[in-house]
N, C-alpha and C positions, 0 to 999 in steps of 0.2 A: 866473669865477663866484665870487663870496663863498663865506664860511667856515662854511654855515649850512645843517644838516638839512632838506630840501623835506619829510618826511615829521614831523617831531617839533617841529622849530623850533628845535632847540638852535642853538646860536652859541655864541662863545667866551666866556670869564668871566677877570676881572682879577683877581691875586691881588699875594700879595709873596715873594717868597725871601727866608729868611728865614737869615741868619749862623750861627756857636756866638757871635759874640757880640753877637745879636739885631737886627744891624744888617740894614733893610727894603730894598728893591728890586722893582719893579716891574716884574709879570712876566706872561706869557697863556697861560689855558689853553683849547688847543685841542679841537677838537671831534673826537674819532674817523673822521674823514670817509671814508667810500668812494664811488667813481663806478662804478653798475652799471648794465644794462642788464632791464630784463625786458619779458616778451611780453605784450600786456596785449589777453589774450582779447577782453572787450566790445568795444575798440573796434579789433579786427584790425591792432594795430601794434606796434614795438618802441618801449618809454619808458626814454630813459635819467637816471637818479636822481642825485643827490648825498645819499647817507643816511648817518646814523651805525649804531654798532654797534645803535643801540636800534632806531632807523627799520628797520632789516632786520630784528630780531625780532618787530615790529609787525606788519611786512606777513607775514612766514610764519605769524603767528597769526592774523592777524584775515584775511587777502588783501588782494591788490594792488587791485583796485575798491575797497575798505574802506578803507583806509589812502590810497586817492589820493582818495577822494570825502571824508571827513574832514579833512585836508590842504589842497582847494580852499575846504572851510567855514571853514576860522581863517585860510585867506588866505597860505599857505605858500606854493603853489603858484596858478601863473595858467595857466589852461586853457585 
């Protein structure tokens, strides 16, 4: 599975390393990723995630029906 938050959307971002004598290099920066599992009451099953640090603080604020039903509307997640 790709390198990409199912919950927030995040994915990785291109930058440069940068020298002391300012010489660039091309470099990526990765996405906080963790693979968790949670119990996902409404529909009596276990769903397991690839989220970032932020997609975890999402769902413990808003819940997991909230954050996966938002989620399936921007098209993160296919149901």
């Amino acid at each position: 599975m790709s390198k990409i938050c199912q919950i927030t959307g995040k994915k990785a971002m291109v930058g440069n390393n940068v020298s002391h004598s300012n010489h660039r290099t091309k470099r990526k920066f990765d996405v906080n990723l963790f693979t968790k599992k949670f119990y996902w009451v409404e529909q009596d099953c276990w769903v397991q995630l690839n989220l970032s640090a932020s997609g975890l603080r999402t769902i413990n604020k808003v819940g997991l029906d909230a954050a996966i039903k938002t989620a399936v509307e921007k098209g993160f997640i296919n149901v």
